[in-house]
N, C-alpha and C positions, 0 to 999 in steps of 0.2 A: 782576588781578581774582581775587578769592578763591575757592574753589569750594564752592559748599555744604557736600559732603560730608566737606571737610575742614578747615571749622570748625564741623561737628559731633561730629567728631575731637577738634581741640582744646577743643570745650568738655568733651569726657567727660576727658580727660586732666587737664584740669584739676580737674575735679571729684572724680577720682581722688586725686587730692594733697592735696586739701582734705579727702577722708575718711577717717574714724582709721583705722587697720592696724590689718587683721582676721589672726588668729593661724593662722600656717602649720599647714599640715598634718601638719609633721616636727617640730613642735615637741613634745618630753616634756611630763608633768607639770609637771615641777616649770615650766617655761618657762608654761606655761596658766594659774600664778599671774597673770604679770604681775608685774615688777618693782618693787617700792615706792620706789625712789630713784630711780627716771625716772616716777615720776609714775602707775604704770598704776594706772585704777581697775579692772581685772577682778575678778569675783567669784570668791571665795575657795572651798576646798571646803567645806562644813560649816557655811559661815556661813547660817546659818538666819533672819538679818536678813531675807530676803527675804519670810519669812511672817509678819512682827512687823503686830499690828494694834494701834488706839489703846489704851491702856491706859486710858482711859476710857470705852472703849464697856462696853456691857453682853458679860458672860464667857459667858453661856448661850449667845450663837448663834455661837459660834466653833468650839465641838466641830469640825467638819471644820479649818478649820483649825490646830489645836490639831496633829490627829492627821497631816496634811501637814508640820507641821515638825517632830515627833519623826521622821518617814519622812527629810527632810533634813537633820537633825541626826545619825541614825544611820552612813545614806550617805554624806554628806561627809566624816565622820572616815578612811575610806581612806586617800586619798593620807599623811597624817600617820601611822598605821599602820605603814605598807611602806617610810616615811620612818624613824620608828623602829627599824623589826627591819632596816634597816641599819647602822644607826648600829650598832647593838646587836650585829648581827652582828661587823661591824670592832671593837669591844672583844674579844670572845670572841675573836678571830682573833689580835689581837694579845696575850692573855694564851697562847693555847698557841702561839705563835712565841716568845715568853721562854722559855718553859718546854718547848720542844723540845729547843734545844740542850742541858741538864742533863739530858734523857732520852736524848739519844743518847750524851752520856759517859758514863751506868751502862754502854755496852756496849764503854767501852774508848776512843771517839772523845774527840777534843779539839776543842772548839768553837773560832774564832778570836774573838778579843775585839770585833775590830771589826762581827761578824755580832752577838753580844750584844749591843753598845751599839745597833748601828742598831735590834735588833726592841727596847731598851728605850723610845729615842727614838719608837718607833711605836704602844707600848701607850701611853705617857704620851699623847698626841697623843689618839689613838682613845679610850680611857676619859675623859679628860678632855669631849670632847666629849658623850660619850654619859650620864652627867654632869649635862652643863647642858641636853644635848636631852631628857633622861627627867625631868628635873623638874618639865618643863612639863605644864599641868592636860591628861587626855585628850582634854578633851571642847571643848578649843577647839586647832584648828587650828595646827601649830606650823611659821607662816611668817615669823618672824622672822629667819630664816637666810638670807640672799639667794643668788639662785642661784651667784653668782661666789661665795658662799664654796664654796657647794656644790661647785663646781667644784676651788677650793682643794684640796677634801678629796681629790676626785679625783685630781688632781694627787700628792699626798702619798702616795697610795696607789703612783701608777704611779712617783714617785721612789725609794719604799723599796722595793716590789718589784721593780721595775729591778735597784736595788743588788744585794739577795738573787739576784740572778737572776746578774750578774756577779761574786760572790762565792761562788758556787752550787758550782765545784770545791775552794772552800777548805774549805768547810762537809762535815759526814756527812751533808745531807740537801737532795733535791729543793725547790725554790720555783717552778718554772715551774706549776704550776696556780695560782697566785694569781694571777695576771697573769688570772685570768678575771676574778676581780672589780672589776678600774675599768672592763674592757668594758664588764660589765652594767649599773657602775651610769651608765655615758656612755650608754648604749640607753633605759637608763628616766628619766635626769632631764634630758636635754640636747637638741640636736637631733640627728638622724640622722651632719651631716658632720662633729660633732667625736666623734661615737663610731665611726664609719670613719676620722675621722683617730689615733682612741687607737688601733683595731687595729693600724691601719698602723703605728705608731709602735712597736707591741709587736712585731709581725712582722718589723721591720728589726730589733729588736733581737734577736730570736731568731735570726734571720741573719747578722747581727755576732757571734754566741755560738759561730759553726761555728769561727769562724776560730781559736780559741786550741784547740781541738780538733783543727782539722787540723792544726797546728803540732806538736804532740805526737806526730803519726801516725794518726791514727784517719779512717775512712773518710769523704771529705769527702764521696760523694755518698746515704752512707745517711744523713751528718748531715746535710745541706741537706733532705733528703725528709722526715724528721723535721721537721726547722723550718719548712718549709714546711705538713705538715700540721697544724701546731700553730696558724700562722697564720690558714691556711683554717677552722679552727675558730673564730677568734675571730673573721673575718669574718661567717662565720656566727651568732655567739652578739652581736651588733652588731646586724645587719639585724634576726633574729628578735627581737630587744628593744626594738627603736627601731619595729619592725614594732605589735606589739602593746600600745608606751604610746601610740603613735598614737593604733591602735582603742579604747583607753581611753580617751583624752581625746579625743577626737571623741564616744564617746559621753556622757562628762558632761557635753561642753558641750551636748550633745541634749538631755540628761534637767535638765538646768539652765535651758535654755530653756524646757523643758515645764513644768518646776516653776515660770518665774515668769509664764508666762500662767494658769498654775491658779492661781497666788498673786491676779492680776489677776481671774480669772475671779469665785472665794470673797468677795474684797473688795464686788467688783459685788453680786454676788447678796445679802450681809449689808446695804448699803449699800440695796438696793431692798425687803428683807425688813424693815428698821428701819424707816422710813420709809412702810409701805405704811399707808393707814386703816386696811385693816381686818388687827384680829389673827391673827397665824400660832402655832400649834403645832404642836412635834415631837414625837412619842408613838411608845416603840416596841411591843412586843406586850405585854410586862410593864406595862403603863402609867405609864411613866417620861418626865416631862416632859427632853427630851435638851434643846429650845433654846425661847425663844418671845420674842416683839418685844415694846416697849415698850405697842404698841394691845391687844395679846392682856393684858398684865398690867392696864391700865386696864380693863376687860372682864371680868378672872374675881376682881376685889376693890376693897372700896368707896371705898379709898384705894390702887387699884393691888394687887395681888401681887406682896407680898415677900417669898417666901419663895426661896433660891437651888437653880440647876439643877445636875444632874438632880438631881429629886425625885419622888416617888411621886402620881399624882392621890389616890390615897386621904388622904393626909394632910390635904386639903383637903377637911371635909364637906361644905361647899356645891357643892363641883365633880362631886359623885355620879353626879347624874345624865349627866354627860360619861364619866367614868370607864364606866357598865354600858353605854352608847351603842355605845362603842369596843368594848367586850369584845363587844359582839355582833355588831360588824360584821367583827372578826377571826373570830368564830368562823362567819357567814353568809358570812364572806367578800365583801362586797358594802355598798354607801354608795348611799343614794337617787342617783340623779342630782341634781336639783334640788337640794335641800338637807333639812335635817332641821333644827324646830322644838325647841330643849330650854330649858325652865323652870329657872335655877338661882337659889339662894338663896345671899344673900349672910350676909357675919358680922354685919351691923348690921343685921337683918332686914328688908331691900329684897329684891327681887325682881328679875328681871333675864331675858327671852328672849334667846337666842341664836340666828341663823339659823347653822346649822354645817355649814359640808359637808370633803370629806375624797378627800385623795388616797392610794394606798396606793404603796409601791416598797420594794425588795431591795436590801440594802446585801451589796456583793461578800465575800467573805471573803478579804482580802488583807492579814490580818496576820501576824506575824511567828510568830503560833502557830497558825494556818490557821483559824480563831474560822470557825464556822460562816453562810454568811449568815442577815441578820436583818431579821423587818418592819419598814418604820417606817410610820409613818401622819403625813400634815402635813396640819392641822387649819385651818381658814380661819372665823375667827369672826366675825361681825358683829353689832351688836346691831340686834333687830326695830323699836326705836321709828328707828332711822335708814334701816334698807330702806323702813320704811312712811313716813317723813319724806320720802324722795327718790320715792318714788311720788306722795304728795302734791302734789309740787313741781313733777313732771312735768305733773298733772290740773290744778294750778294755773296752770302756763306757759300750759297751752292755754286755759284757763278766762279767763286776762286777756287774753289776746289775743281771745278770742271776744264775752269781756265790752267791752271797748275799741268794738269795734267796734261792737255794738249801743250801744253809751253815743251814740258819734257820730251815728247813725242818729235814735235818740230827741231829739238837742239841737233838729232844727229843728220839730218836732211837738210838741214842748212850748214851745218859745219863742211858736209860734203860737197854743198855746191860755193860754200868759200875756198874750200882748197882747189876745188878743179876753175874757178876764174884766178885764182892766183899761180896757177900754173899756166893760162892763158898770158897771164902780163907779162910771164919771163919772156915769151916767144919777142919777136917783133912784131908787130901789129901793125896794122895802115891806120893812124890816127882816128879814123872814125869809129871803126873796132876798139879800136882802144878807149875812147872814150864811153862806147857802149858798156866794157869790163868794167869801167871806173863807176856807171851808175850801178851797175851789177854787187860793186863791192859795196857801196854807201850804203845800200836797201837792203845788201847782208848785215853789216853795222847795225842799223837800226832794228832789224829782227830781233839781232844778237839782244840788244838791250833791252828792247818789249823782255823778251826771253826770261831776261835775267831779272826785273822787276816783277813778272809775274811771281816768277819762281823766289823771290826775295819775302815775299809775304805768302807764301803756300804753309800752310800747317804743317809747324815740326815741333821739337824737341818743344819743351817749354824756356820761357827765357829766364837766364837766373835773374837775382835782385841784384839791381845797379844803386849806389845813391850818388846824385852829382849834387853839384853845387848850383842851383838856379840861374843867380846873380851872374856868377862867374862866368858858366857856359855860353847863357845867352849875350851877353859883354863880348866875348870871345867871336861868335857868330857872327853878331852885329859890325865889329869892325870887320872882320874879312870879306865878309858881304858889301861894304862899302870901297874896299877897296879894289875888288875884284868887278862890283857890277854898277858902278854910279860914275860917271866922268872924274876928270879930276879937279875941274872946279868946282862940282858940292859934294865932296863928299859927308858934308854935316848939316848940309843946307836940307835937303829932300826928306832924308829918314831921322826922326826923332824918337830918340826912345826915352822910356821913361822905368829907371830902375830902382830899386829900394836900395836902401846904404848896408841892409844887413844881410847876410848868407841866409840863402833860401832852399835846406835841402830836397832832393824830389827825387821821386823812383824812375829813372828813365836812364835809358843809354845815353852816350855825350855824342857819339857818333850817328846814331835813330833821330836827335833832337836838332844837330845841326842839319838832318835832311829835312826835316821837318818846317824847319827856319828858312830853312835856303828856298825850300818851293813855295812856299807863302808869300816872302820877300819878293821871289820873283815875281810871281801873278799880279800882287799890288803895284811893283814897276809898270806892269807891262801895261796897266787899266791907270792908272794913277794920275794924275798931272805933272806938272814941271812947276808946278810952286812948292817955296818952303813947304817945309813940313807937310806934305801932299800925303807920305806914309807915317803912320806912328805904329811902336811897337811897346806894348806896358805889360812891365810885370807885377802882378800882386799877389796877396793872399785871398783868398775867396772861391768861388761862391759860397760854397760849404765850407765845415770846420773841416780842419786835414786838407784843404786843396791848396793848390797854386795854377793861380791859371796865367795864361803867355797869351797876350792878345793882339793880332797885328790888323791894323785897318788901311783904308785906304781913301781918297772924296775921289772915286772913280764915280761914274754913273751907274747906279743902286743896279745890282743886281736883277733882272724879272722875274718875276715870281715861276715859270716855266722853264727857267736856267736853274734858278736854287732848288728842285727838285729832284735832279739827275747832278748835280757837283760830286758827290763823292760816289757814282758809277762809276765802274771801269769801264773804260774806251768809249768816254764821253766828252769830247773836248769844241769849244766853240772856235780853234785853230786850226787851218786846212792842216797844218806838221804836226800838229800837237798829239800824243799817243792817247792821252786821254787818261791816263795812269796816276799822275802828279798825286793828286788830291784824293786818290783811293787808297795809292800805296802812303798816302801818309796818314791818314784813319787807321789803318791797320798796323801800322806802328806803333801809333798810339795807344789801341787796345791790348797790345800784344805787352805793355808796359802798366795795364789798369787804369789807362788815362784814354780821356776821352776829346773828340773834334769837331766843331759844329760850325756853323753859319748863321749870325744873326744879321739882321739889319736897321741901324739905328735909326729913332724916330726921324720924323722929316722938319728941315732944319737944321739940323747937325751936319758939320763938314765933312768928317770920316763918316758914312753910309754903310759902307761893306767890312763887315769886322769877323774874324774868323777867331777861334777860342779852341785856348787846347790843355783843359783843364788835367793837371797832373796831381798824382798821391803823397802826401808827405810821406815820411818812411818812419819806418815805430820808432816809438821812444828809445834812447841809446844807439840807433846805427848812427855811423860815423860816414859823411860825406866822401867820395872818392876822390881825387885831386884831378882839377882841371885839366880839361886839352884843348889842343888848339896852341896856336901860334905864339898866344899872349902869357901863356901858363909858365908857371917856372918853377 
């Protein structure tokens, strides 16, 4: 019988097996690469991929990013550096070991031929190298040397200096201090046991070096103490080296770490700043546009602002009044809480409020030339016809639900006082009376229908998914509408539409959309002119990706700006008959289908002025359109 706790054991063990190796703690540099021929994906020093964002987004809101990977691209070049001026070192080294021996026979010595060939053997080798290692661009990371060559060189180091070393009484000149340098370089590129194993290997050899010494007659215990302290040195110059590439690469895998949750962090925050409604700008105290989202460029120009950051707000005269806003609040020091109302003018001479409000923060001074800190100010813009939209929307949620309810309440008080005038009309009546019963019954009619349009968009069930055919429906709309509500001499002459050749599916009822058509169609009649093409109706793809939007206008006389504030109120109509209902109850159709209905008004000089939008959803990938209704369907 197994025991709990020791197959909880074996599951951690196994789990252990199963997760990658994580990099010892005695491992060098050069070892923190990761090996490319066994597969390791470790991150490299310098590689600055880490902070790589779309090259499609917009450039303006990356500035921090931007200036995080010039900080990792600087930083990372180290290790390749220290990798260099060794390299670089062992050439120089090896040109003045050739050129030693010819400087010690100006004093009379004779160098042995075989000490010349070995240090020639050792320039060629080491300049060669350094060569192919300094040719490489600085600024990219030069790991194409794998560590085992690296090793090699090692190697060839502690071969030739060896030799020099046991060749060393033939020679006029000392080689036992080069033996530091494969120490060092086994402490800083390797692990800890093969740079205490090169000491070891140099210390045995410095110990074997007594012995043709003591043969000779020389004191074999001052030479042992000598070789002995020489070794303790390089045990020493081993650990301390192996000591502090540790503390090295421990810490850039720290600061490597840090860098790619900041990496992760900036991506988020660019990713929630693009995307947010409402527009963001970055302004520092000079009023220099530093970043700003895609909502903020729709917002300060009539086709978007495009002009690239940073830029000056002055360059932009319509932006003015933002631009002295700012200057006074750097200079007050101080942003309304709430927000601040500013009127800007655009370049096509539209008008535009902004609800703007504003945070301020200190950027560190942590460059490379100690740059003083500096304010920024991030700017959060909104336009006023949409705060007062979603207010509306709010007074409206509650208004139909209050209206709903009274609708219901009224249904059975009036169904009562329709039966009991219709039990009036059977009698006979003195015409006058009777014509009193007949207004009686009209103004029940008309209740009846308020009644029933209240109660038609009252909150209920949810609506399942419809898909129609865009094209189709709206085709289908359009002629019955022509035929039912335009004379019969134009019926093609007045309304012009304008349709795409392709099926256009969309999430919306066929029955929701022809009301929707029908009361727009109307209203344009009603405002319209009596020339051609006085109404037009266009269907496209757009604004956004996923949309379709149905646009119908009209060259009535524009709208007032006092009228287009209450249009989609209920029982808001500028007709003594009119219920007031049209234009709410078809907003609410819309939403109730994920589609939405607005009011714009075309610049001045365009013929169509009043154009009404009733942007719809595409429907996912794979749903299948429903088949047409309406008259034309078959």
């Amino acid at each position: 019988m197994s025991v709990p706790g020791n197959r909880r054991k074996a599951d951690r063990r196994r789990a252990d097996r199963r997760r990658p190796p994580v990099s010892s703690s005695e491992d060098g540099w050069l070892s923190a690469w990761g090996d490319p021929a066994q597969g390791g994906a470790a991150v490299r020093p310098g590689d600055s991929s880490l902070l790589e964002h779309d090259p499609e987004a917009p450039s303006d809101s990356h500035f921090i990013a931007r200036e995080a990977k010039r900080l990792v691209s600087t930083e990372g070049a180290a290790l390749p550096r220290i990798l260099r001026t060794y390299v670089a070192a062992r050439a120089a080294l090896s040109l003045a070991l050739v050129l030693a021996p010819f400087v010690a026979a100006l004093g009379g010595g004779k160098p042995p031929v075989l000490v010349i060939l070995l240090c020639l053997g050792y320039a060629s080798q080491a300049v060669s190298l350094w060569l192919l290692h300094g040719s490489r661009d600085d600024g990219v990371p030069s790991d194409q040397l794998l560590p085992r060559q690296w090793l090699w060189t090692i190697g060839v180091d502690l071969v030739a200096f060896s030799a020099l070393r046991i060749l060393e009484p033939q020679a006029p000149l000392n080689y036992t201090a080069l033996l530091v340098l494969p120490v060092l370089m086994s402490g800083v590129l390797t692990h800890r046991k093969v740079a205490l194993a090169t000491a070891a290997g140099l210390s045995l050899l410095l110990m074997l070096g007594v012995w043709p010494l003591a043969v000779d007659g020389g004191d074999v215990l001052l030479l042992l103490s000598q070789a002995g302290l020489a070794g303790a040195g390089l045990f020493l110059i081993a650990l301390l080296a192996s000591e502090l590439s540790q503390r090295l690469a421990r810490e850039e895998r720290s600061a490597r770490s840090s860098l790619e949750m900041a990496r992760q962090q900036t991506l988020l925050n660019r990713l929630v700043i693009e995307e947010m409604a409402d527009g963001v700008l970055v302004v520092d105290r000079r009023g220099r546009v530093r970043a700003i989202n895609p909502a903020a460029r729709q917002l300060l120009g009539p086709a978007g602002l495009l002009m690239a950051v940073p830029m000056p707000l002055a360059d932009e005269p319509g932006l003015r009044p933002l631009q002295q806003a700012l200057e006074q609040a750097y200079a007050e020091g101080s942003w309304p809480a709430s927000a601040r109302e500013l009127p800007l003018s655009l370049a096509d001479g539209q008008s535009r409020t902004l609800q703007v409000r504003a945070r301020f923060t200190r950027r560190s001074g942590i460059g490379a030339d100690d740059t003083p800190p500096e304010d920024i100010c991030v700017l959060f813009l909104e336009d006023m016809r949409t705060v007062q939209a979603r207010a509306r929307n709010d007074k409206l949620a509650a208004m139909g639900r209050v209206s709903a309810g009274i609708a219901h309440e009224i249904r059975n008080p009036l169904a009562a006082i329709a039966q009991a005038n219709a039990l009036l009309l059977e009698d006979e009546l003195p015409p006058q009376q009777r014509r009193l019963s007949q207004i009686v019954a009209d103004n029940v009619d008309r209740l009846k229908r308020i009644v029933d349009d209240v109660l038609a968009v009252a909150p209920g069930a949810p609506t399942p998914v419809v898909v129609i055919d865009a094209t189709s429906e709206v085709a289908n709309v359009c002629a019955d509408w022509r035929r039912s509500a335009l004379p019969e001499a134009e019926p093609e002459r007045r309304l012009v539409v304008d349709l795409p050749p392709k099926p256009m599916p969309v999430r919306f009822d066929s029955e929701h959309l022809r009301r929707v058509l029908v009361n727009l169609l109307d209203n344009a009649s009603r405002h319209a002119s009596d020339e051609a093409g006085a109404i037009r109706l266009r269907l496209a793809s757009g604004p956004a990706m996923g949309a379709v939007t149905v646009s119908v206008s009209s060259d009535g006389i524009p709208i007032p700006p006092d009228v287009e504030r209450h249009l989609f109120e209920p029982f808001f109509s500028t007709r003594s008959r009119g219920s007031g209902l049209g234009l709410y109850i078809c907003r609410e159709l819309c939403e109730r289908h994920g589609a939405s209905m607005d009011f714009s008004l075309s610049p001045p000089g365009a013929r169509h002025r009043n154009v009404f939008n009733v942007v719809m959803r595409e429907p996912a990938t794979g749903a299948a359109a429903s088949p047409p209704t309406g008259p034309r369907a078959r």
